[in-house]
N, CA, C and O atoms as a GROMACS GRO file, in nm:
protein
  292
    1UNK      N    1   4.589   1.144   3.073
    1UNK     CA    2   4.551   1.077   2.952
    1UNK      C    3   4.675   1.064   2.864
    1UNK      O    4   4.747   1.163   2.852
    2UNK      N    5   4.709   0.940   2.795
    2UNK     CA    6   4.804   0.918   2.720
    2UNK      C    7   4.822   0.995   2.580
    2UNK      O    8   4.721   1.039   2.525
    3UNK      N    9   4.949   1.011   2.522
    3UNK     CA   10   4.945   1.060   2.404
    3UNK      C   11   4.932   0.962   2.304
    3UNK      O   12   4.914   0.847   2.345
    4UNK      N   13   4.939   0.984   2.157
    4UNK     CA   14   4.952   0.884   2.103
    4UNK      C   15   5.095   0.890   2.012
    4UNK      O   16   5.120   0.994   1.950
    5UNK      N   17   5.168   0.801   2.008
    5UNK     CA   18   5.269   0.789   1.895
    5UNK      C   19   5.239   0.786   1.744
    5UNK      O   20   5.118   0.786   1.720
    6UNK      N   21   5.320   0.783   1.639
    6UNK     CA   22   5.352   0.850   1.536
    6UNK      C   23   5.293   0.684   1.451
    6UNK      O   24   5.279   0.682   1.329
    7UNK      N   25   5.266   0.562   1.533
    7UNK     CA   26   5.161   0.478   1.456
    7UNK      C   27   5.031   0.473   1.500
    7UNK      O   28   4.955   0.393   1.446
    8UNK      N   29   4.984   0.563   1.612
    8UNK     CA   30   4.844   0.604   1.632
    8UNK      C   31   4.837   0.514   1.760
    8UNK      O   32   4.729   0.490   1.815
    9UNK      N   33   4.936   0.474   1.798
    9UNK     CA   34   4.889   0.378   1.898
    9UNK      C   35   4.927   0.417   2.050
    9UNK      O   36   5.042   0.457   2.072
   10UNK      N   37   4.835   0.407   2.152
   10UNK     CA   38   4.887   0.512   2.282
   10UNK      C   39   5.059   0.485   2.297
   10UNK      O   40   5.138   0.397   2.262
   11UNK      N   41   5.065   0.622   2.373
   11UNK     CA   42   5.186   0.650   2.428
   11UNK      C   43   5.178   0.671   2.570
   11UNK      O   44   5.122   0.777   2.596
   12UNK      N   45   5.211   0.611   2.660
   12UNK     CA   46   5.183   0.658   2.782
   12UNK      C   47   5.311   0.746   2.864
   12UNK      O   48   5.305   0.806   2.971
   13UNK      N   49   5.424   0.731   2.773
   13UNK     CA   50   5.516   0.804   2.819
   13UNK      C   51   5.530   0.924   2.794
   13UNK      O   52   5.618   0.995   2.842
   14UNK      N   53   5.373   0.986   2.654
   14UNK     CA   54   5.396   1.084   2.665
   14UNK      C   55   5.304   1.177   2.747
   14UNK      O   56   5.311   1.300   2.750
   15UNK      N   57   5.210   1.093   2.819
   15UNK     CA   58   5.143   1.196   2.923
   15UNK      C   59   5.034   1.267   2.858
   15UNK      O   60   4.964   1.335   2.933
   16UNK      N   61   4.997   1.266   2.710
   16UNK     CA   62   4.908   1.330   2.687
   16UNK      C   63   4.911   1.475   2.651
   16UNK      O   64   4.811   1.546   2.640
   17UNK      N   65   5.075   1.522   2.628
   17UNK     CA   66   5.093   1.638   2.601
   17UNK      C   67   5.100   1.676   2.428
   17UNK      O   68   5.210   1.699   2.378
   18UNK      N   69   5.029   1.678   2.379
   18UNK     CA   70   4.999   1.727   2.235
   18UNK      C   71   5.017   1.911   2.193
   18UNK      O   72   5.050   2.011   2.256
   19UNK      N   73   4.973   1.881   2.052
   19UNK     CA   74   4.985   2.049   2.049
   19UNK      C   75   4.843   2.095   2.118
   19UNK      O   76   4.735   2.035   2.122
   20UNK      N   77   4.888   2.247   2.181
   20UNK     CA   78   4.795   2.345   2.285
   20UNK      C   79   4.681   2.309   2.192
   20UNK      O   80   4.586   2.263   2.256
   21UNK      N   81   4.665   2.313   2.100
   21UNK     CA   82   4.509   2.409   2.052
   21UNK      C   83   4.445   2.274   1.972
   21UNK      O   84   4.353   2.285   1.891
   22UNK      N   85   4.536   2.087   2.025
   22UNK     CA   86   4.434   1.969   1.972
   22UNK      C   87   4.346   1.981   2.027
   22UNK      O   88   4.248   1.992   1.954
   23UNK      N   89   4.316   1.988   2.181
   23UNK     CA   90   4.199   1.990   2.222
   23UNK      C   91   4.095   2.077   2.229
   23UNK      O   92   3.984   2.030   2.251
   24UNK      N   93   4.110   2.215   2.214
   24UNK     CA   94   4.019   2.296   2.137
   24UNK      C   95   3.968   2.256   2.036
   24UNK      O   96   3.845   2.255   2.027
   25UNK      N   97   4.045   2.213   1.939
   25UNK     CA   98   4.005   2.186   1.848
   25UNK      C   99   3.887   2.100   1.791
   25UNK      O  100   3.800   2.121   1.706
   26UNK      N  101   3.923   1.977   1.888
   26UNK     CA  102   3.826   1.875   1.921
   26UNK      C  103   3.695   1.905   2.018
   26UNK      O  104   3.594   1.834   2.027
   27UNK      N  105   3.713   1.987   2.065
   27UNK     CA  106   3.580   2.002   2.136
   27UNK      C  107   3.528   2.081   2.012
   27UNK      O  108   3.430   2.024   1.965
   28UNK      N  109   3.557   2.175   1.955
   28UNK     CA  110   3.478   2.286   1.850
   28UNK      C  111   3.433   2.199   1.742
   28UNK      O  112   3.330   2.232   1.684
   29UNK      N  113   3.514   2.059   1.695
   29UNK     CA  114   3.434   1.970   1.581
   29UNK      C  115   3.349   1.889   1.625
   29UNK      O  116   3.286   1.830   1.538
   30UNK      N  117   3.314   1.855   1.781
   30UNK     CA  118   3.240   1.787   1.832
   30UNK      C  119   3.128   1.860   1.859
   30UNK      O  120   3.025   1.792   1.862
   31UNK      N  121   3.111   2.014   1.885
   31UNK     CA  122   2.992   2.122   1.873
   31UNK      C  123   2.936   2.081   1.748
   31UNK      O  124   2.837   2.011   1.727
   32UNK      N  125   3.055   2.159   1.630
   32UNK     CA  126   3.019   2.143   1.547
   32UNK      C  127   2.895   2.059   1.476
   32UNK      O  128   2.785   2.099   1.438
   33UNK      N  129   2.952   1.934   1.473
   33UNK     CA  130   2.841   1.769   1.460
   33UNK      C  131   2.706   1.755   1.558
   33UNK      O  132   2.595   1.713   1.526
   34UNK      N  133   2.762   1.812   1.710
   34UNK     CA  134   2.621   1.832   1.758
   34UNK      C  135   2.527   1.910   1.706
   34UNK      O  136   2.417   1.857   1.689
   35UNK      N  137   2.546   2.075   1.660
   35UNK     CA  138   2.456   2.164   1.620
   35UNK      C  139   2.408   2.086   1.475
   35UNK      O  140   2.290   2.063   1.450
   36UNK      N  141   2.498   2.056   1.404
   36UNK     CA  142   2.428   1.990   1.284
   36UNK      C  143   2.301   1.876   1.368
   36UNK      O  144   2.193   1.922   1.404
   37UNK      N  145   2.332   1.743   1.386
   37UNK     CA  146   2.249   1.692   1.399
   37UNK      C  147   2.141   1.754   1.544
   37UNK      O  148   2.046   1.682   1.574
   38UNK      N  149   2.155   1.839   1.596
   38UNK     CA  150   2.014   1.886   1.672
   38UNK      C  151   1.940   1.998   1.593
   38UNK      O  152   1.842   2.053   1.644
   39UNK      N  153   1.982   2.031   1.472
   39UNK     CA  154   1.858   2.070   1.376
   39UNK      C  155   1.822   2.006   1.251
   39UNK      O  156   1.762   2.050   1.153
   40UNK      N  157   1.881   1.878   1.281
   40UNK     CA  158   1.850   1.807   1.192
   40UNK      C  159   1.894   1.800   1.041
   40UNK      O  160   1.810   1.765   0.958
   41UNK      N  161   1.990   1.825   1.012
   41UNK     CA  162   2.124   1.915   0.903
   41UNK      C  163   2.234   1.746   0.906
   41UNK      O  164   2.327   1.726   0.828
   42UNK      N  165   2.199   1.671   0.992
   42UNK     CA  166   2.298   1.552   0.970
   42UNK      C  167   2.208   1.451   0.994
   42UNK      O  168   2.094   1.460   1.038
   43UNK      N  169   2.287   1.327   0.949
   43UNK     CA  170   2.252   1.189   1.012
   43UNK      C  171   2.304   1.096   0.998
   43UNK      O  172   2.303   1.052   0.883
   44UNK      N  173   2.374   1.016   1.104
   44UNK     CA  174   2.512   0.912   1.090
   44UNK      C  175   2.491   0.841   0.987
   44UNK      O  176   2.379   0.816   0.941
   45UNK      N  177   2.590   0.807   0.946
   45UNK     CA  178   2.643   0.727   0.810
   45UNK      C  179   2.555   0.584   0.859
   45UNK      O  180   2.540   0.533   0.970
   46UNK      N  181   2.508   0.549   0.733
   46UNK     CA  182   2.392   0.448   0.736
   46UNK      C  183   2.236   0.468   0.800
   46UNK      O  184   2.160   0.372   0.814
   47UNK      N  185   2.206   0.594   0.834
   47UNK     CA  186   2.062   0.599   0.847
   47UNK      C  187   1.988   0.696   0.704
   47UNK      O  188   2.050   0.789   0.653
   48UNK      N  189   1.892   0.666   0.672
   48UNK     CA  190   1.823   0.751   0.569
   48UNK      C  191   1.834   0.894   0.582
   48UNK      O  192   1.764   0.933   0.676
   49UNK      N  193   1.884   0.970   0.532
   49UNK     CA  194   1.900   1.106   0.503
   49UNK      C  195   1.762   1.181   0.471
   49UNK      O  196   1.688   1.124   0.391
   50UNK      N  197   1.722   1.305   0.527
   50UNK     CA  198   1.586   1.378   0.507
   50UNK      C  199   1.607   1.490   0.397
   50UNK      O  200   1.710   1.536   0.348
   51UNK      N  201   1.518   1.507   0.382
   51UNK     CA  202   1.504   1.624   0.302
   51UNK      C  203   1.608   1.753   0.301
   51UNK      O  204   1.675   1.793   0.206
   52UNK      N  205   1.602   1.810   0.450
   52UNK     CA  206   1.675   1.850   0.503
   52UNK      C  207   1.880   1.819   0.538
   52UNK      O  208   1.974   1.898   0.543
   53UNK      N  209   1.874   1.716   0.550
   53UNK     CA  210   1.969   1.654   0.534
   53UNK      C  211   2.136   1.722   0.436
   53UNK      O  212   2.141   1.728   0.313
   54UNK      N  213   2.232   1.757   0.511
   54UNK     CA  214   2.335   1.852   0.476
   54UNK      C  215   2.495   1.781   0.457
   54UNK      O  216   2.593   1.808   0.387
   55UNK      N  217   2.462   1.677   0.562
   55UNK     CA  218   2.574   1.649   0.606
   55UNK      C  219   2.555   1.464   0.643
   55UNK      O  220   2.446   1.406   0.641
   56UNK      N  221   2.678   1.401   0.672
   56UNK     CA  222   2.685   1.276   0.710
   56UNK      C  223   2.797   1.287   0.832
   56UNK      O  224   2.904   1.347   0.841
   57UNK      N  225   2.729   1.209   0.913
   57UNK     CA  226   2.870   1.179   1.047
   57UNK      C  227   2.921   1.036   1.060
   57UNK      O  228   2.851   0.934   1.056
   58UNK      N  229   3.006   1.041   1.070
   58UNK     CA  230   3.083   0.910   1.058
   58UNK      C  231   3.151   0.883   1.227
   58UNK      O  232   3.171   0.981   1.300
   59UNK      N  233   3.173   0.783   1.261
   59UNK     CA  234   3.239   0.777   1.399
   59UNK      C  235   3.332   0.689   1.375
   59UNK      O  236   3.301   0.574   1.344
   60UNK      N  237   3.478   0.734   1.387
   60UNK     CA  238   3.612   0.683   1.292
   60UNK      C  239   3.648   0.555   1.399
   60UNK      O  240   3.575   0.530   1.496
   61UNK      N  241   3.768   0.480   1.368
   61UNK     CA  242   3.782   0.377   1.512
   61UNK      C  243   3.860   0.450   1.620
   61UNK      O  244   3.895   0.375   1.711
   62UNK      N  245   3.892   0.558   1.633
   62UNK     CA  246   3.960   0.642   1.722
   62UNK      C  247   3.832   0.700   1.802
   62UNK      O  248   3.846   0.747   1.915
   63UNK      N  249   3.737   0.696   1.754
   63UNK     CA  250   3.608   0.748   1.832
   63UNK      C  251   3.562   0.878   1.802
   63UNK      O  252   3.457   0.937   1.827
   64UNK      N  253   3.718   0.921   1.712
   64UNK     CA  254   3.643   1.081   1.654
   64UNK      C  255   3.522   1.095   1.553
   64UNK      O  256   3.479   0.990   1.504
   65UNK      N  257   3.471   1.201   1.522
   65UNK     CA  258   3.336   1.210   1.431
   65UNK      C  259   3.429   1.292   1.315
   65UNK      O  260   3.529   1.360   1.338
   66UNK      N  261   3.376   1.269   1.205
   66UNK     CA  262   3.403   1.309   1.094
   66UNK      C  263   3.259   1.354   1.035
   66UNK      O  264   3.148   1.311   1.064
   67UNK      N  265   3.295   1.454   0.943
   67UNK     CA  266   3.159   1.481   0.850
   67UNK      C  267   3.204   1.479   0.738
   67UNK      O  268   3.322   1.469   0.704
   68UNK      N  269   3.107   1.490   0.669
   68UNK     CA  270   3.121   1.487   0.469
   68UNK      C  271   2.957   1.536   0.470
   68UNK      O  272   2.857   1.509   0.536
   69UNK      N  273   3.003   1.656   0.320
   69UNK     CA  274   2.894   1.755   0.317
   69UNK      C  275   2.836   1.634   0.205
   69UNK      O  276   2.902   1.547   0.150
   70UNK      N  277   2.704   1.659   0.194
   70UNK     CA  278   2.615   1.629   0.056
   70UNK      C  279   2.605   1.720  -0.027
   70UNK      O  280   2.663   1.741  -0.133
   71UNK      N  281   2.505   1.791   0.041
   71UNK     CA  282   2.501   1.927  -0.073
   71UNK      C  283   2.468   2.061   0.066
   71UNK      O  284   2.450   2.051   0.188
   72UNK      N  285   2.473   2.171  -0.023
   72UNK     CA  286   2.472   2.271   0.010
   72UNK      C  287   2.315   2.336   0.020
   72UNK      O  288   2.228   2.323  -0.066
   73UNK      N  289   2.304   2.396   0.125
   73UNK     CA  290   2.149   2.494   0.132
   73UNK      C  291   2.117   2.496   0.024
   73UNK      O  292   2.014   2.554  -0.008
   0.00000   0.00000   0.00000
């Protein structure tokens, strides 16, 4: 998998070698967003928010998820 250069745009010369702990990282914010929305604590940006409702997920053009809190318990 390619890296990306310093304007976000692939690098294929660099092979995909980033710092050790990006991809940890990214899998633990992608848990993250799952456990929220499988108890129902999120709901992507533009659907009606519940009662329950904690958080918003966004899906950036890189494909990553982002959150933004609403409010707190």
């Amino acid at each position: 998998m390619p890296g990306t250069n310093a304007n976000g745009e692939e690098d294929p010369a660099d092979g995909g070698a980033g710092e050790p702990g990006d991809d940890a990282e990214r899998r633990a914010a992608e848990r993250f967003v799952s456990d929220l929305l499988a108890r129902g604590e999120a709901v992507f940006e533009g659907e009606e928010p519940t009662a329950r409702t904690t958080h918003v997920v966004r899906r950036e053009d890189d494909g990553r998820l982002t959150v933004r809190r609403l409010r707190f318990h």
